[in-house]
MARZA-507525 format. One line per 5 residues: number of its first residue (from 1); their letters; for each residue x, y, z of N, C-alpha, C. Coordinates in steps of 0.1 Angstrom, whole numbers. Layout:
REM MARZA-507525
NUM = a = X/Y/Z/X/Y/Z/X/Y/Z | ...
This chain:
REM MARZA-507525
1 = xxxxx = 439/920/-625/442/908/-619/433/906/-606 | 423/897/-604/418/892/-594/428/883/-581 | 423/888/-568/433/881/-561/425/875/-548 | 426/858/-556/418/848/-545/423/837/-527 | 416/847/-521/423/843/-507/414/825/-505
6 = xxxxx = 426/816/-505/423/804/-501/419/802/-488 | 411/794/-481/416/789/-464/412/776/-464 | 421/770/-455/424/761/-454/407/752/-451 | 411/737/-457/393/728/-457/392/721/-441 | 380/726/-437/375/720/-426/380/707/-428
11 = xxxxx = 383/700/-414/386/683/-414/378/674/-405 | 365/672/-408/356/668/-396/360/656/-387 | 367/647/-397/372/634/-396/386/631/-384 | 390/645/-383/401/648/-372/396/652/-359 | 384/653/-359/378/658/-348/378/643/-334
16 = xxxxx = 380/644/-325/381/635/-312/373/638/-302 | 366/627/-295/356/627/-287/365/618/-274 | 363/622/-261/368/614/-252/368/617/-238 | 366/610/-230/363/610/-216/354/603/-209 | 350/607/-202/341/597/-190/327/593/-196
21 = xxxxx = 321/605/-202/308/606/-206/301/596/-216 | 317/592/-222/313/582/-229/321/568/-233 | 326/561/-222/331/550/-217/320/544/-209 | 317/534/-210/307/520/-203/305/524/-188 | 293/523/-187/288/525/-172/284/540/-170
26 = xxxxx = 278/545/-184/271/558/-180/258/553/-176 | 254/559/-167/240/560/-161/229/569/-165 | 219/569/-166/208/580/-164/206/588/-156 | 206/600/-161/205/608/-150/218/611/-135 | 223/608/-142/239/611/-140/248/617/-145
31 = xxxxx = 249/633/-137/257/644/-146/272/637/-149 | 280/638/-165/287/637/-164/295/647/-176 | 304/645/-180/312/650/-190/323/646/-200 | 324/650/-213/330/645/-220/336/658/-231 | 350/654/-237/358/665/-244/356/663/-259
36 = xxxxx = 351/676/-266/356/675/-279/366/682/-286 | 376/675/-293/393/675/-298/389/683/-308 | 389/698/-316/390/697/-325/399/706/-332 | 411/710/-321/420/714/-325/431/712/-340 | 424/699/-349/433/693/-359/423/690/-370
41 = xxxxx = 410/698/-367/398/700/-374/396/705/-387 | 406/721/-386/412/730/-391/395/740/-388 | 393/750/-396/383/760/-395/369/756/-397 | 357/763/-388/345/754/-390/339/761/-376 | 325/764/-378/316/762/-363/316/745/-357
46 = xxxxx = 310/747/-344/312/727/-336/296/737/-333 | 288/726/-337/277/720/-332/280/709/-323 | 276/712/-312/272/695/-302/262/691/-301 | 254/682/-304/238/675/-294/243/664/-296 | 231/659/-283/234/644/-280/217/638/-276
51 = xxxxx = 215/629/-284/207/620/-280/206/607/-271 | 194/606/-266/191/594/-261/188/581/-264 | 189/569/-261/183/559/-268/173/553/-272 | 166/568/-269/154/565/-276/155/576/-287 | 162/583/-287/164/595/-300/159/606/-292
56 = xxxxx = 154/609/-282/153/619/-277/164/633/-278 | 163/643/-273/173/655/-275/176/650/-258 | 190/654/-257/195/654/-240/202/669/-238 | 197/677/-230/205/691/-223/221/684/-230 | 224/697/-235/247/698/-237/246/711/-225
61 = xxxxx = 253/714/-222/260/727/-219/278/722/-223 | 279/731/-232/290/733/-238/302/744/-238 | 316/747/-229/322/755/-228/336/751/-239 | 334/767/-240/347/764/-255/358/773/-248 | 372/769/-243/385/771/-239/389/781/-250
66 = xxxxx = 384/784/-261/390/791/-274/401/785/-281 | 408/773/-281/417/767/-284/412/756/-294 | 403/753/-297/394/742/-301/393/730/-292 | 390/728/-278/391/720/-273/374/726/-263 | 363/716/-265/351/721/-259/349/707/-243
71 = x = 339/710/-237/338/703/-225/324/708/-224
């Protein structure tokens, strides 16, 4: 008898973005910050990048609390 360990499917679609960094009136070149929710994600690596409007790459620095909640 084979014995198959299931785990539970990634939920990308549960994942939440929210805070200052990305509500109206960001500026350039103006440090700011913003949360990513992914506590209800279920299992999975978080990639973050962020571009510019011109498509350029923009610096992340990304801290992860261990809980699935990053900043």
């Amino acid at each position: 008898m084979m014995q198959v360990y299931v785990e539970e499917p990634s939920m990308p679609e549960k994942v939440k973005v929210f805070g200052p960094g990305i509500e109206p009136g960001v500026t350039c070149f103006t440090r700011t910050h913003f949360f990513v929710d992914c506590t209800e994600a279920g299992p999975g690596d978080v990639a973050i990048s962020l571009t510019d409007d011109k498509g350029m790459d923009v610096p992340v620095d990304a801290d992860d609390n261990g809980e699935g909640l990053f900043r």
